[in-house]
C-alpha angles and dihedrals in degrees: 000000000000099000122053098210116196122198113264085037117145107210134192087240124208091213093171132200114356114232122202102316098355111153104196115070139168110327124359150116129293140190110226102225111163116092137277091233085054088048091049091053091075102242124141111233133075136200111249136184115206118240118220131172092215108089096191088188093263106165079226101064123099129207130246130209120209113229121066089011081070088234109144081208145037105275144177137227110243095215102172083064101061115146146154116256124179113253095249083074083067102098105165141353113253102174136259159286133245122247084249086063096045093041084056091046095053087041090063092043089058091048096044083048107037099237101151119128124253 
């Protein structure tokens, strides 16, 4: 692996090529969001969450500050476009984002999939 991500990362992100309503496409950041303990499997993938600076009023986007998250603008998570990338797609180290950000993001993740415990 030739990047060591850490949850809470902000990443420079190769996305690639968008397909139908594929959010993600060609360079931007990203929000690590899979675990330390994943990272330190070895594997070679990553969960990412998309950065956008459109907010679009989606009840599951979460705001960025610039700042330590390494954003030159106020920015949001695009949570509904979480995915996996392989760590090559890592191209540089922003920053990164507060607990507050990541507990949101998780937050939104739980509500888009219904995690919430019975």
């Amino acid at each position: 692996m030739s990047v060591r991500p850490r949850r809470a990362d902000v990443w420079w992100t190769e996305f690639g090529t968008p397909v139908g309503a594929g959010q993600a496409a060609g360079q931007r950041p990203s929000v690590v969001i899979s675990s330390d303990d994943f990272h330190g499997t070895g594997a070679p993938l990553v969960f990412v969450v998309p950065v956008t600076t459109s907010q679009r009023h989606y009840l599951s986007r979460v705001a960025i500050a610039p700042g330590r998250s390494g954003l030159r603008q106020p920015s949001w998570a695009a949570v509904e476009h979480t995915r996996s990338v392989s760590t090559v797609r890592l191209l540089e180290h922003l920053g990164s984002v507060s607990d507050g950000v990541m507990d949101q993001i998780f937050g939104s993740l739980s509500w888009l999939l219904d995690l919430d415990p019975r």
